[in-house]
C-alpha positions as CSV (number, residue, x, y, z in Angstrom):
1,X,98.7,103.8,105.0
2,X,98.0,102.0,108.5
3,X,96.2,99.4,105.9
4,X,99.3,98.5,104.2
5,X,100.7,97.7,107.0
6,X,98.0,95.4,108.2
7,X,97.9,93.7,105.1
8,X,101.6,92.9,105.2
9,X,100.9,91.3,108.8
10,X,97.9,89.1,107.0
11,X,100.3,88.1,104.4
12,X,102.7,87.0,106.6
13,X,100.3,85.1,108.9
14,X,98.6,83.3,106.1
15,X,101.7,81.6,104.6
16,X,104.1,84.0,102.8
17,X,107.3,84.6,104.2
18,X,108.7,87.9,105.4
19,X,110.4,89.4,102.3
20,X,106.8,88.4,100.8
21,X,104.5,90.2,102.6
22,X,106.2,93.4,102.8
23,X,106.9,93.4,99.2
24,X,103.2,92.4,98.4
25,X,102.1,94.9,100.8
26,X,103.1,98.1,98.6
27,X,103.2,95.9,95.3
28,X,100.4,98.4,93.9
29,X,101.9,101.5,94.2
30,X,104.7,100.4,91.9
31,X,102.6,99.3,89.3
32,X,103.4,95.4,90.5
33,X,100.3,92.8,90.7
34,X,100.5,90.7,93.5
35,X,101.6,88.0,92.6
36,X,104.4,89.4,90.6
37,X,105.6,90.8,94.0
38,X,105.1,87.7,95.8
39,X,107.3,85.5,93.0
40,X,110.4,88.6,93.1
41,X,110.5,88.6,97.0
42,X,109.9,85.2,97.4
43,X,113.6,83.8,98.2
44,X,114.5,86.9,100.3
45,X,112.3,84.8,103.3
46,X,114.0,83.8,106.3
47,X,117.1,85.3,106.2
48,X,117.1,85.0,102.3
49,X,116.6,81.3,101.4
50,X,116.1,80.2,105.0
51,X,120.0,81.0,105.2
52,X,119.3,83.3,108.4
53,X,121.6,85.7,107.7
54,X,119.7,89.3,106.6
55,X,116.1,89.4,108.0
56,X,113.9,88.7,105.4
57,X,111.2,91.9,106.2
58,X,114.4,94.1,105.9
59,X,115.1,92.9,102.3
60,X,111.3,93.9,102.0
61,X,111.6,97.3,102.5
62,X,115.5,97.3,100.9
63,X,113.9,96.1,97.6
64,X,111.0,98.9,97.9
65,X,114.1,101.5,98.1
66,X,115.3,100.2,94.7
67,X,111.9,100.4,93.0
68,X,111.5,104.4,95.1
69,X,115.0,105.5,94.3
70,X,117.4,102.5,92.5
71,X,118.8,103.7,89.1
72,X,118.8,102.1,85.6
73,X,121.9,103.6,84.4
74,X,124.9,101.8,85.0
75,X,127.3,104.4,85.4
76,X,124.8,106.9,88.1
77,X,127.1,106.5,90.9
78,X,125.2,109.4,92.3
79,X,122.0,107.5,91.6
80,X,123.6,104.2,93.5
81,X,124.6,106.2,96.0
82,X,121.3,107.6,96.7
83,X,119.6,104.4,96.8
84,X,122.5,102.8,98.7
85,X,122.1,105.8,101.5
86,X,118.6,105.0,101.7
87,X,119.0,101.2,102.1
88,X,121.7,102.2,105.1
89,X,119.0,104.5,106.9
90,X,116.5,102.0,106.1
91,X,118.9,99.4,107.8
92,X,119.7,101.4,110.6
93,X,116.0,102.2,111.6
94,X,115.2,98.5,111.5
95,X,118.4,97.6,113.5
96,X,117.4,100.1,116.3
97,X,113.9,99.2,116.3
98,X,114.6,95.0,116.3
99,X,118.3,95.2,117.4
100,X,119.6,93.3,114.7
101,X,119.1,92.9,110.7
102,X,120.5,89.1,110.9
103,X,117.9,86.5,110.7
104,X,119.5,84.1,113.0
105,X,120.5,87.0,115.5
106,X,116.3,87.8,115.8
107,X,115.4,84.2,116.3
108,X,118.0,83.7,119.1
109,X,119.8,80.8,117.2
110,X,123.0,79.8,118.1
111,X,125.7,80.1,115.0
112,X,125.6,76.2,115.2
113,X,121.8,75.7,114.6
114,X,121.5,74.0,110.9
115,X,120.8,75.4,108.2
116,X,117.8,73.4,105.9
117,X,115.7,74.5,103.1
118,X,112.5,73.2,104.5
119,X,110.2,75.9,105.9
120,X,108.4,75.0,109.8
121,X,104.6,74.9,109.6
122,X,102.5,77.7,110.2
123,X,101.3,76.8,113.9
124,X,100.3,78.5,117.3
125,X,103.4,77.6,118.4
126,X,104.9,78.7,115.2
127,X,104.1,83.0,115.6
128,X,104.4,82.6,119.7
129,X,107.8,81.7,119.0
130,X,109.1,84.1,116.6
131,X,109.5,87.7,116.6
132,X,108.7,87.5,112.7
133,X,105.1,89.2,112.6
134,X,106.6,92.3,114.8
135,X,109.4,92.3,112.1
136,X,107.2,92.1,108.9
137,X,104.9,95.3,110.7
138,X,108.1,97.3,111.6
139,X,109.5,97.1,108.4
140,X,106.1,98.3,107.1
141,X,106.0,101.1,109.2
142,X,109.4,102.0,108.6
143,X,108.5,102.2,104.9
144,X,105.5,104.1,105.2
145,X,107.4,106.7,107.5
146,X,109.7,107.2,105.1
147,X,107.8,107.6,102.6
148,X,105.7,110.1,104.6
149,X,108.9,112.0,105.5
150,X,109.8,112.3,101.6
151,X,106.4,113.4,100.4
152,X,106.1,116.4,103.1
153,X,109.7,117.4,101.4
């Protein structure tokens, strides 16, 4: 599994965004290509649509929960709940090991810093700047731990 986590780190370092690379990372073992993972996770990135607000690796691994344990049936409140839990614990784990979920809060922007569509290029300065790669292999670990922990059940 330590190979899923290094490809979600070369994902995220040659061009995808967070949400992106995690996704893509696992995109196999839910009988997703590639690319289809790379086109549903693709507005999650930076803080979903560059908004900043929840870190985009986080809604990585929040959107894996739904394809391990979301429900189809509309009325499953136990199902929701199940998956909902999950998401929380996921959140929490993330939380302790970053200290924050929010985009903005990881980047050390002020609450004042604009908000614009267009992504920053992919530089040196780019990844020494950003806690982003860290973030994308967390929430790859965090998913593989879990998933580690449910399988031994």
């Amino acid at each position: 599994m330590e190979d899923k986590i290094q490809k979600a780190v070369e994902l995220f370092k040659s061009g995808y965004n967070c949400s992106q690379a995690v996704v893509a990372a696992f995109a196999d073992m839910y009988g997703f290509t590639e690319e289809q993972a790379l086109k549903m996770s693709a507005s999650f990135g930076g803080g979903i649509g560059r908004m900043r607000e929840t870190c985009g690796a986080a809604c990585g691994i929040f959107m894996l929960a739904g394809l391990e344990k979301g429900t189809i049936i509309p009325e499953d409140r136990d199902g929701k709940a199940a998956n909902y839990a999950l998401v929380q614990e996921l959140a929490a784990e993330f939380k302790h090991r970053m200290g924050s979920i929010n985009c903005g809060e990881l980047l050390g922007l002020k609450k004042t810093t604009p908000i614009v569509s267009t992504p920053e290029e992919r530089t040196s300065q780019y990844y020494a700047k950003r806690p982003c790669v860290k973030t994308v292999e967390e929430a790859a670990r965090i998913w593989i731990e879990y998933l580690q922990k449910e399988h031994k059940k």
